[in-house]
Structures are given as C-alpha cells and as structure tokens.
VOLUMNU-639220 format. One line per 2 residues: number of its first residue (from 1); their letters; for each residue y, z, x of C-alpha. Coordinates in nm, 3 decimals. Each point is the difference from the previous one (the first is absolute). Layout:
<rs>
NUM = A = Y Z X ~ ...
</rs>
This chain:
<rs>
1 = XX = -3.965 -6.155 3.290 ~ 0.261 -0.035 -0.277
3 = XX = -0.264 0.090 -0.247 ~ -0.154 0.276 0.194
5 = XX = 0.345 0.189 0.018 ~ 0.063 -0.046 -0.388
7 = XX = -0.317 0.160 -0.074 ~ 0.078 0.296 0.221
9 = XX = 0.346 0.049 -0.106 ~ -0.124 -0.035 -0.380
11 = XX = -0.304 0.252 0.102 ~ 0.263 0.267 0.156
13 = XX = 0.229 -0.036 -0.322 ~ -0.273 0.127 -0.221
15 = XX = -0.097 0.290 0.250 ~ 0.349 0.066 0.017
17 = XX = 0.036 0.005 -0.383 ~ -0.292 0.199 -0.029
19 = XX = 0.099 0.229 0.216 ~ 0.320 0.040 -0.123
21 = XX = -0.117 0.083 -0.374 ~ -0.272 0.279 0.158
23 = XX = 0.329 0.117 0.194 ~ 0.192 0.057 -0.323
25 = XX = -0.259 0.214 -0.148 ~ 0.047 0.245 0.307
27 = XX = 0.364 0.045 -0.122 ~ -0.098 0.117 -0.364
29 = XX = 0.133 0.336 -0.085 ~ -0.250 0.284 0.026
31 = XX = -0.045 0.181 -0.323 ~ 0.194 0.270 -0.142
33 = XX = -0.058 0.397 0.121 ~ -0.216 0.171 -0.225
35 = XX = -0.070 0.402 -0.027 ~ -0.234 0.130 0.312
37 = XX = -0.331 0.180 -0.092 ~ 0.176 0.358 -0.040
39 = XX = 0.091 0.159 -0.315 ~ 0.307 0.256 -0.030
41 = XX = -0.145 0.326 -0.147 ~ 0.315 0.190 -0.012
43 = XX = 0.319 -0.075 -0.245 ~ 0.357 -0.011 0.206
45 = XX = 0.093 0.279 -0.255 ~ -0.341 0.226 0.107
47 = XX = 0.094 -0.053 0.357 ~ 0.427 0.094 -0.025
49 = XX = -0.173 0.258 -0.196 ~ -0.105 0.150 0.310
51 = XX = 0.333 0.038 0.117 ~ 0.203 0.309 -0.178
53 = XX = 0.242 0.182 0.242 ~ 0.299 -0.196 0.135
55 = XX = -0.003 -0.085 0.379 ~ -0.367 0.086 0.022
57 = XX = -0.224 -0.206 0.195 ~ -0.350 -0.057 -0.145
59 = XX = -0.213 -0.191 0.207 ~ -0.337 -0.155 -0.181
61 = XX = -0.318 0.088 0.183 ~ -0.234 -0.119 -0.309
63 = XX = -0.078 -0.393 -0.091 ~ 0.270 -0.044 -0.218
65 = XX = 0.028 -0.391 -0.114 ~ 0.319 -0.108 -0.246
67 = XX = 0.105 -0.378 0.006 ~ 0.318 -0.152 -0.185
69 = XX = 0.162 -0.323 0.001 ~ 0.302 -0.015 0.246
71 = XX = 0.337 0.004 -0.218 ~ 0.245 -0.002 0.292
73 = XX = -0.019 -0.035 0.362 ~ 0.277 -0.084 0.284
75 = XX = 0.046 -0.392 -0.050 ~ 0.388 0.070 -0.059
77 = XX = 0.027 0.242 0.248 ~ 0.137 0.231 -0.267
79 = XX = -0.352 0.215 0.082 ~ -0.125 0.059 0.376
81 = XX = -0.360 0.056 0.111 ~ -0.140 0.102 -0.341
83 = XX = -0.131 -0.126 -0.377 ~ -0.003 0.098 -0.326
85 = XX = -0.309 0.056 -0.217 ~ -0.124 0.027 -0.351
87 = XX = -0.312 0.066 -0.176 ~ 0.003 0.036 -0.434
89 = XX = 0.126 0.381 0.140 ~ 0.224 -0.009 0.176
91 = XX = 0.188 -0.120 0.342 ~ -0.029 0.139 0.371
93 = XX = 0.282 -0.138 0.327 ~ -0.270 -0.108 0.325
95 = XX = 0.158 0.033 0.304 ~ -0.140 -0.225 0.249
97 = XX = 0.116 -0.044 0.378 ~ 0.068 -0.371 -0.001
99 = XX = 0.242 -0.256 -0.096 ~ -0.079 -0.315 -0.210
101 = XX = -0.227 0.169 -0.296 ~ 0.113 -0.283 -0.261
103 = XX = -0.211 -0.278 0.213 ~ -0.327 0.241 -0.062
105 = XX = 0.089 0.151 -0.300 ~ 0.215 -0.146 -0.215
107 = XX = 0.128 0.090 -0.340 ~ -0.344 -0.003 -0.182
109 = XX = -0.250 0.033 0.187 ~ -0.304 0.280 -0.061
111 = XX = -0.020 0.227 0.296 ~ -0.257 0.302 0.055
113 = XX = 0.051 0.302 0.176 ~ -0.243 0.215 0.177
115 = XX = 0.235 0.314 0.024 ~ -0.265 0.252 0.213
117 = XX = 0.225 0.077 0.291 ~ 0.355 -0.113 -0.178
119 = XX = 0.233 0.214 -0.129 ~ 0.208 0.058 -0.296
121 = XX = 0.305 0.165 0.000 ~ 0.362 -0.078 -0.181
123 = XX = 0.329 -0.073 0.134 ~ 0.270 0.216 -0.199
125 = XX = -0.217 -0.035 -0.311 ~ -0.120 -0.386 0.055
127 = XX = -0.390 0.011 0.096 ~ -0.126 -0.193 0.291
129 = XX = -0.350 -0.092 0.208 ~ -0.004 -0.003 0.362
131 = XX = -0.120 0.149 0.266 ~ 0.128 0.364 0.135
133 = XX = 0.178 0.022 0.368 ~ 0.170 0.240 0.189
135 = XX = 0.370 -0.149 0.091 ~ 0.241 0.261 0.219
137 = XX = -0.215 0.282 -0.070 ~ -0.008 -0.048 -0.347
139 = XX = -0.222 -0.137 -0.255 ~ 0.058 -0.393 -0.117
141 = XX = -0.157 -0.235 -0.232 ~ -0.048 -0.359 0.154
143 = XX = -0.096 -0.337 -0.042 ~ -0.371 -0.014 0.052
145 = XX = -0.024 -0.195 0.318 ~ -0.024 -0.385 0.008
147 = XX = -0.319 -0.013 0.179 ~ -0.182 0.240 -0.221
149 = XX = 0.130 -0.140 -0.354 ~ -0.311 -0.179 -0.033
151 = XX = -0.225 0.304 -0.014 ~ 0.228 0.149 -0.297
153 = XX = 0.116 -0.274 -0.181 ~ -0.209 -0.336 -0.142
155 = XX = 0.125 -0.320 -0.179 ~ -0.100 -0.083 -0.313
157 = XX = 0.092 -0.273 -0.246 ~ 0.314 -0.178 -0.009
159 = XX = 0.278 -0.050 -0.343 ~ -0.088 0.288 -0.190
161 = XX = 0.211 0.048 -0.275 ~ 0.344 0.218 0.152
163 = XX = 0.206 0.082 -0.335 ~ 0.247 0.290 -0.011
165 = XX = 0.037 0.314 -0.213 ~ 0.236 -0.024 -0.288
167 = XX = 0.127 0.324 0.037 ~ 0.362 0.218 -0.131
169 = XX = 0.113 0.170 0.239 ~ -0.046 0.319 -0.198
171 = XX = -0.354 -0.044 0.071 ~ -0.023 -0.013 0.366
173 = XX = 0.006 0.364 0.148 ~ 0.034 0.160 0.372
175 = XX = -0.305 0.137 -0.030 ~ -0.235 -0.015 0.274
177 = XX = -0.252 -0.125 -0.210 ~ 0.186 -0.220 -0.264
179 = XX = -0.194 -0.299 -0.098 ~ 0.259 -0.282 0.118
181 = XX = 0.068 0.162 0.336 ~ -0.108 -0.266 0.245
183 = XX = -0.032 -0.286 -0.301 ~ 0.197 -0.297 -0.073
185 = XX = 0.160 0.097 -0.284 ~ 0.287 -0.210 -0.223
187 = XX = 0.308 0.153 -0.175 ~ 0.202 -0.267 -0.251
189 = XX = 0.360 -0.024 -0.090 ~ 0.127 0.138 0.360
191 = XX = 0.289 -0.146 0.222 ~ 0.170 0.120 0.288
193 = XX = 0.284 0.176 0.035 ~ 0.183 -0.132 0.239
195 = XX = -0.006 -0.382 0.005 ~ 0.211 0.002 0.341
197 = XX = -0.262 0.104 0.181 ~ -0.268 -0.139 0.210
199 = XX = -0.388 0.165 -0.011 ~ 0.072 0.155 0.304
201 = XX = 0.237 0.032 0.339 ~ -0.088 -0.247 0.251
203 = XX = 0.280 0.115 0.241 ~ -0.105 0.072 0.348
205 = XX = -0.092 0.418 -0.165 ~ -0.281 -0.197 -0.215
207 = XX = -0.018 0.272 -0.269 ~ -0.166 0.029 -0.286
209 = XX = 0.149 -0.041 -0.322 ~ -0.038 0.219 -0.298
211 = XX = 0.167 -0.240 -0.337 ~ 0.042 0.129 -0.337
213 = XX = -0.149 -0.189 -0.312 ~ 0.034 0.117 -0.327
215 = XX = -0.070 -0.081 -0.361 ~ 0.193 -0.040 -0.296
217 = XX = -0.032 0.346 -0.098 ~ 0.105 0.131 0.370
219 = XX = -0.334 0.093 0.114 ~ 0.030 -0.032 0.373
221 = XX = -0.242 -0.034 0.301 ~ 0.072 -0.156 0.375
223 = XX = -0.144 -0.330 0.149 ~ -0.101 0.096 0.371
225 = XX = 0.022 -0.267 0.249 ~ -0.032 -0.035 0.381
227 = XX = 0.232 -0.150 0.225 ~ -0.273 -0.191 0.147
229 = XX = -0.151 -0.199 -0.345 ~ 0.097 -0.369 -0.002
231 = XX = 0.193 0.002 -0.249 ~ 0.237 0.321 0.070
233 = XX = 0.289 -0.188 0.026 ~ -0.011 -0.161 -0.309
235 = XX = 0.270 0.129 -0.274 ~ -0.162 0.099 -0.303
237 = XX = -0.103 -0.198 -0.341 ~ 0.318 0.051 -0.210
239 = XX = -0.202 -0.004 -0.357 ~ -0.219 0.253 -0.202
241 = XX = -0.358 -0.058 -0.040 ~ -0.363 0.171 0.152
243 = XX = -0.066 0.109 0.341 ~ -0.356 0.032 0.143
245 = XX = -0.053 0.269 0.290 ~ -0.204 0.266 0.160
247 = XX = 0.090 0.337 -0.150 ~ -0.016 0.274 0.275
249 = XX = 0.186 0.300 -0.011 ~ 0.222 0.209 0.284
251 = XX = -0.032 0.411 -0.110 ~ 0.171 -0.034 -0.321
253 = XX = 0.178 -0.362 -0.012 ~ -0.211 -0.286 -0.131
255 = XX = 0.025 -0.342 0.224 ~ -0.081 -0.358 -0.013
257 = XX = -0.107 -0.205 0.202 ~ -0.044 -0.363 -0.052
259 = XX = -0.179 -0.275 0.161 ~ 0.240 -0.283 0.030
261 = XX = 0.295 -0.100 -0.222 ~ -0.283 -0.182 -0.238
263 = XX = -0.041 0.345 -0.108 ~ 0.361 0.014 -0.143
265 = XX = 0.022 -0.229 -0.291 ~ 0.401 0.131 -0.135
267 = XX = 0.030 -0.356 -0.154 ~ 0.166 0.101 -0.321
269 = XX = 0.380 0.097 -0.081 ~ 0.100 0.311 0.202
271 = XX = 0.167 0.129 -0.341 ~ -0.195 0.257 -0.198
273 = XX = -0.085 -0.103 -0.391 ~ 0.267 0.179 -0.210
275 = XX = -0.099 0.223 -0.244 ~ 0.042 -0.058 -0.391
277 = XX = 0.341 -0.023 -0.100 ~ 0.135 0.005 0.374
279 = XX = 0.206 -0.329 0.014 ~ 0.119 0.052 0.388
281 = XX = -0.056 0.268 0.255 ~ 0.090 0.028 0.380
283 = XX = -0.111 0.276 0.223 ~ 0.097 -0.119 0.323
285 = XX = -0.325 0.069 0.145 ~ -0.047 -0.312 0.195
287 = XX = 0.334 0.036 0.187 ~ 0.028 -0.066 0.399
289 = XX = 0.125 0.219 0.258 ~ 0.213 0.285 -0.024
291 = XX = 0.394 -0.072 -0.037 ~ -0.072 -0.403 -0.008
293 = XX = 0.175 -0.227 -0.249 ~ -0.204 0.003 -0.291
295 = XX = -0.221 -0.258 -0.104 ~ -0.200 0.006 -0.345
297 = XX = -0.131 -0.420 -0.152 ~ 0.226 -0.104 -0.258
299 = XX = 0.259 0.287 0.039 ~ 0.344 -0.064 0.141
301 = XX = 0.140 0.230 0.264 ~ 0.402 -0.169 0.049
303 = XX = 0.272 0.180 0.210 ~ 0.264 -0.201 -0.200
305 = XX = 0.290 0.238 0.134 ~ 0.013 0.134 0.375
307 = XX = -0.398 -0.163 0.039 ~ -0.161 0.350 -0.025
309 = XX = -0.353 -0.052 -0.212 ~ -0.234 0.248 -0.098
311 = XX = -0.274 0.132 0.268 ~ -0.319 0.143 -0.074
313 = XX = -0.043 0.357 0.047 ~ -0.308 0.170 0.089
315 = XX = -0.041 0.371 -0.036 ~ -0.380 0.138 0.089
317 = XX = -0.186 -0.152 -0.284 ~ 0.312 -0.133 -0.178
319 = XX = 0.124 -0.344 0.009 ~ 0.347 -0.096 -0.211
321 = XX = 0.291 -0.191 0.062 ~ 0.346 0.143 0.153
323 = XX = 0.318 -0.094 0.023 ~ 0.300 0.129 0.196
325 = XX = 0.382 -0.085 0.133 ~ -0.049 0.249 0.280
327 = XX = 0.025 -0.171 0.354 ~ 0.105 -0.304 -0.111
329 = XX = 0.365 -0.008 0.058 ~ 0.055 -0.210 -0.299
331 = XX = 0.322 0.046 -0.214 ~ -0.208 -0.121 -0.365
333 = XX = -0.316 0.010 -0.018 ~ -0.192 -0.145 -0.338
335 = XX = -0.347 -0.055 0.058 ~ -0.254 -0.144 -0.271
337 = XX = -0.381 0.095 -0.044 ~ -0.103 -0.238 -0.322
339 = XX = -0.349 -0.005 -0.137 ~ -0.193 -0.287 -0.093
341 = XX = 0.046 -0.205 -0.314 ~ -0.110 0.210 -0.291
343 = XX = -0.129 -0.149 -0.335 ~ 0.116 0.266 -0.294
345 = XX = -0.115 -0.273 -0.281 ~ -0.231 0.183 -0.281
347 = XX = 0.072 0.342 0.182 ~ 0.060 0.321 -0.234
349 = XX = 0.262 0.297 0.152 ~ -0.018 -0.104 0.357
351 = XX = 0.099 0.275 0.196 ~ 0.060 -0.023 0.417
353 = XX = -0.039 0.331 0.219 ~ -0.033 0.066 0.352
355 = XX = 0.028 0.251 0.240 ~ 0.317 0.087 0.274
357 = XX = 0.142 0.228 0.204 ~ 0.425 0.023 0.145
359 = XX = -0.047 0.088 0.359 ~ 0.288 0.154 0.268
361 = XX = 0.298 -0.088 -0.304 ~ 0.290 -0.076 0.093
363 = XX = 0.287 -0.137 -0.220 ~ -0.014 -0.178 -0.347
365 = XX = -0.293 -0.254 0.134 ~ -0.157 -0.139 -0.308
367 = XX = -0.333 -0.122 -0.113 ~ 0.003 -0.222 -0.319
369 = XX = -0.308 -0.193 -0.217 ~ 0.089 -0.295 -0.123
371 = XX = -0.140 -0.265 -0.219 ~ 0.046 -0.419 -0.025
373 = XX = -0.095 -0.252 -0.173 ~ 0.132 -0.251 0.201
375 = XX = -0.042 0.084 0.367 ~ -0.157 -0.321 0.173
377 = XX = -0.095 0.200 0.357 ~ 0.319 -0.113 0.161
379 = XX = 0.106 0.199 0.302 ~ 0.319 0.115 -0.189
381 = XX = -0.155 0.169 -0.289 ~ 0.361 0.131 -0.098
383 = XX = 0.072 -0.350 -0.138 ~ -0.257 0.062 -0.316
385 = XX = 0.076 0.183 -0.288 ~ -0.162 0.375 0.051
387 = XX = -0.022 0.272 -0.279 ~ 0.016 0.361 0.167
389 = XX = -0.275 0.184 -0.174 ~ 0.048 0.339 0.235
391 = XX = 0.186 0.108 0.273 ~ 0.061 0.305 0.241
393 = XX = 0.242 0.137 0.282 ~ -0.188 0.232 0.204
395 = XX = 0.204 0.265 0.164 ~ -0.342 0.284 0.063
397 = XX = -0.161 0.031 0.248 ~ 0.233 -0.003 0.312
399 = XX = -0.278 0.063 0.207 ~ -0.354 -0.108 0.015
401 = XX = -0.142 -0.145 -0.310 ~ -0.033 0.055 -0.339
403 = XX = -0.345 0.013 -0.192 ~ -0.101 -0.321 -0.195
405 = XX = 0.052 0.012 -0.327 ~ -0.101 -0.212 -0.276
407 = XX = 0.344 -0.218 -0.168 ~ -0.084 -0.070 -0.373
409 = XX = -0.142 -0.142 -0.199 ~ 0.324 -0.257 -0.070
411 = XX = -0.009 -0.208 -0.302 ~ -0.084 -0.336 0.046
413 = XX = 0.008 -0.121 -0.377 ~ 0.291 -0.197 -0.017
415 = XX = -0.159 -0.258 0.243 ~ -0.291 -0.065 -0.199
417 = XX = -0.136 -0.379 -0.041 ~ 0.184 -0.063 0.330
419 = XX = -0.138 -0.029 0.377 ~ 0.261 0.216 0.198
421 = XX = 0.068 0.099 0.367 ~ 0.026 0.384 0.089
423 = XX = 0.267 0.059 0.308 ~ 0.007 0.369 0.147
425 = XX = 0.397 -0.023 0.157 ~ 0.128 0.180 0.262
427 = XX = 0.353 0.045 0.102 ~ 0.152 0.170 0.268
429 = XX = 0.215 0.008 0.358 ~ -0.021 0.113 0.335
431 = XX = 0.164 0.251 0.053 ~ 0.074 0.144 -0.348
433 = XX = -0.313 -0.065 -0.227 ~ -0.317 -0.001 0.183
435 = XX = -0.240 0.181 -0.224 ~ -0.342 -0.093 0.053
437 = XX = -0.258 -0.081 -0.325 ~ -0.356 -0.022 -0.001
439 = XX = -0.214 -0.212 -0.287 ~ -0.330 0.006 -0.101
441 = XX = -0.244 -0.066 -0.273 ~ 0.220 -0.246 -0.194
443 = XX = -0.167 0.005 -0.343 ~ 0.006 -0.212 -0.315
445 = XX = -0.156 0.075 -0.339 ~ -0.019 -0.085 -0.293
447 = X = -0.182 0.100 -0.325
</rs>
C-alpha cells in the first residue's frame, strides 16, 4: 500500500511540475504595440493649415489621417481630458472626454487619427481637435466622447523617441500657425523669479498659477500651472538651468506648460555668469515679498542699532532693497547691508556703482559706502575698521519718491590685491531722521 501511495504522490509531483512550468508561460508578457494597417496622409502642419480665422470652427468632412507620437498627456494632472501631438511638422492639443489617457497613451506612443467628422479650431491662438457642441446656446469644442474614441483615434507603437525643441525664446511667436505651438519645446539658462513660491495655489480657491522665469539677459515668459497637478504645492527649484514644456500661447502672451517637475531641471547656481571685467554685481532680482527683511546668500543684512534691517522693495517690475527709520519708534537707528567677500587681487581701476533713490526726506538721515578689510561677519560690524568711500544726506523729496539714479563710479584702487567687504550704512531716528533710500544694481568693475 506504502508503495502504491509513493508512486502516486511521486506521479502527481511531476504533473504538478509540469503543469506549473506550462502555467508560467501563460504569464509571459504579450509583445509590444506596433503601428495598425493605416497610413497618415496629411502633415499636422497641412491640417492646422486649414484653420486661419480665430474662433472659427472648421469641422473635417473629408478622410483626413495625421498620426504623432504623444508628448504630453494628463498623468500629473497638470493637463485634463486631452494630449499633445507631434509629427516632423508640427504639434496639435486632442481633447478627449475621459480621464486616465497616460495608461493608453503614454508619453511615446504613435497614435493615428481619422479626423472626418472632428474639428479643429484654436483656443485664444492655441489649436485644438475635438469634436464641435452646442453648450448654453453657444458653440463649444469638446472632448470627443469616451465611447467613440476608438473610431477616431488608434494605438500604435510604444517608446518612440520624445526629445524637445531647443528653442530662444525669440523664436517662438503668437502666431496661430508658429511651428512650436503645441510642441515640446526647451529654453536653457532660465530660472524663476520668485523662489518663494510654490507652482501653484492649492488653497481651498485652487487657482492657477501664472510664474515668471527669465534668463540671464531678462528675457521673460510665465510657467502656467493648475491647482489641481500633483505637484502644485511644491515650492519651486531655486537654481538656473533648462526647462522642458508645451509652448501654447493666450492672444498675445506666450505660456508654458510642463509635464511634471522632471521637466524643470534649474540644478545650477541661481547667479547669472558675470560679464568680462565685472568682479561683483547684485540686482536684487531674486528678493521675497514686498516690505520683508531682506535676504540675499552670503550678504549680511544686521540692525546693529535700534534692530531695523533692510527690506526688499518691490515696485511693478522693480525689485531693490530699502531702508527706513519711519515707524519704528527708535531713538538711533544704524542699520548695515554688507556684500559678500570680494577678491580685488590682480584687478586694474576697480570702480563700484549702483543705483538709489531718497524717498519722503526728512532730516539729516544719511547713507554711507564703506569698505573693510577686516570685517569677519560679526553682528556688530561697527567693531571693524571701515573706510567711507561716499556718503549722502538726503533732504529731496518730501513726498513720494525720487527717480533712481545711478551713484558713481567710486574709485576702488586703493584696495587693490586685497579681498574687502562693501557696507551700504544707514543712520537715522524716529522721529527726526526718517528718510527712506532705495538700492539697486550694486555694480563692480574693473578694467
């Protein structure tokens, strides 16, 4: 009996084992999409082609084929219910009335497009292909429907090659037809402006965000974000470097949009390169918010008499530093704003300049640039030896502002083979001397 239960236990291990190999085979993964029996025989350029007048609706009625590879779609949630596409000509938005594109078509993959029955029209200058509905009356551009996708739109093959456009922004127009509206397109040397803030507002209003970036020359263009992308509540890279995105427009102002925070690769220094023979320069361009203490790496901002420091000061497109005894009920005020450690060895006729304004004067309040050699970055910067290299008492304008002027160029010469400190002082009282300065652009050159 013993035996005859051996040999069917060792009989069902085989079967088992057998069965368990022919199992595994069942489990392989199927191959790869490939491109469907259908050929595109119209270019994405022919077909926005098509499209000339602004807010017209132009419905295909002929068998118009294109096909692109995807280059975006709404796996971050920072694009809902539609793609992007591009051929060698060009790029086209598909709007699409369901959620969860990314799990069908995902950043390259082919897809073809029967467009006979779709329509093409543009939203404030940015082309788009849907389907054309009446909503309140008037007519709409929609998603094409989620159960009739599959008669428009087939897969094709998977990991085509997805690399963007190395563009300047001088090249990319608001032109309907400009070749990089609707592409993935890549501008270099860019950083954002503000590096307090976060992609967009996640507060319970959920708005989109419009961010500056901008380059080293000050070309400037927005980064558009929804309140509803995963990552809108993330603060911002705080480097310089490329950024990848979809270029669409909005009438006149160029936007982009990117993908995910992938797309944003700011991993170098935040400072600009300095131009020949520029041995320091500040522009207070990546201040904070308005009338905050101010904050710049390696600077010192010290209240070392009545604790009033500088605050940044942001007027429309200008950013500087300001400083002020007004409000502050303090009897002395001497507050310190001291650049960075500056290395004058080899240098020939350095020269400093930069750029302020005396604001609502009132008494002798002065404003003094000084110089050491031996300031350590204590918090009482009076204890170092300081050389005043220029000063003013600003007693115009009583009212308002005045207009900022350039200060300079002072001679720097007799610090020469030495690394030095540069302190802009302020002294005054409240009440008595509250003048208010402004500084910007703080320049150093030499030949």
């Amino acid at each position: 009996m013993n035996k005859i239960l051996k040999l069917m236990t060792a009989i069902m291990m085989v079967v088992t084992a057998i069965t368990f190999s022919s199992c595994k085979k069942t489990f392989d993964n199927p191959p790869g999409a490939t491109d469907p029996a259908i050929v595109a025989n119209t270019s994405i350029k022919t077909l926005k082609a098509t499209h000339t007048s602004l807010g017209v609706y132009n419905t295909i009625s002929t068998d118009v084929v294109i096909s692109g590879v995807v280059v975006a779609n709404d796996k971050s949630g920072n694009f809902y219910k539609q793609l992007f596409i591009e051929d060698s000509t060009g790029g086209l938005q598909i709007l699409m009335d369901a959620t969860n594109l990314y799990g069908t078509y995902p950043v390259g993959r082919k897809i073809f497009i029967k467009c006979n029955g779709l329509t093409i029209t543009d939203y404030n200058g940015t082309m788009e292909l849907g389907v054309k509905a009446t909503v309140a009356g008037l007519s709409s551009l929609e998603g094409i429907p989620a159960n009739l996708i599959s008669n428009y739109v087939i897969g094709g093959s998977m990991n085509n090659p997805v690399v963007p456009h190395v563009v300047t922004l001088a090249q990319l127009t608001t032109g309907m037809q400009d070749r990089y509206l609707g592409t993935l397109i890549q501008l270099d040397n860019y950083a954002f402006a503000n590096l307090s803030a976060t992609y967009a507002d996640t507060s319970a209003y959920k708005s989109t965000v419009n961010l500056d970036v901008k380059d080293c020359s000050g070309q400037t263009t927005i980064v558009r974000t929804s309140a509803y992308a995963n990552f809108s509540g993330l603060k911002v890279p705080q480097g310089r470097g490329t950024i990848s995105a979809m270029y669409t427009t909005y009438g006149t102002t160029k936007q982009l949009i990117i993908r995910d925070t992938a797309d944003v690769k700011f991993r170098n220094s935040y400072a600009c390169a300095l131009p020949p023979g520029t041995l320091f320069f500040e522009n207070f361009e990546t201040i904070g918010a308005n009338n905050l203490a101010l904050t710049l790496p390696g600077w010192k901002n010290i209240g070392e008499t009545g604790g009033i420091s500088y605050q940044n000061a942001i007027f429309g497109s200008v950013k500087c530093a300001k400083i002020t005894a007004f409000a502050t009920g303090a009897s002395t005020v001497t507050s310190w704003l001291i650049t960075p450690t500056i290395n004058l060895s080899g240098a020939t006729a350095p020269n400093l300049t930069f750029i302020q304004a005396a604001g609502y004067a009132l008494g002798a309040t002065t404003l003094q640039v000084l110089v050491s050699t031996n300031y350590a970055g204590s918090t009482t910067p009076s204890a170092a030896t300081w050389t005043q290299v220029w000063t003013t008492t600003a007693l115009t304008p009583t009212t308002g502002y005045g207009t900022l002027t350039t200060t300079g160029p002072i001679n720097l010469s007799a610090f020469i083979g030495q690394t030095v400190y540069i302190a802009f002082k302020y002294s005054g009282s409240d009440p008595g001397k509250t003048t208010t300065y402004e500084m910007d652009d703080v320049s150093l050159k030499a030949q």
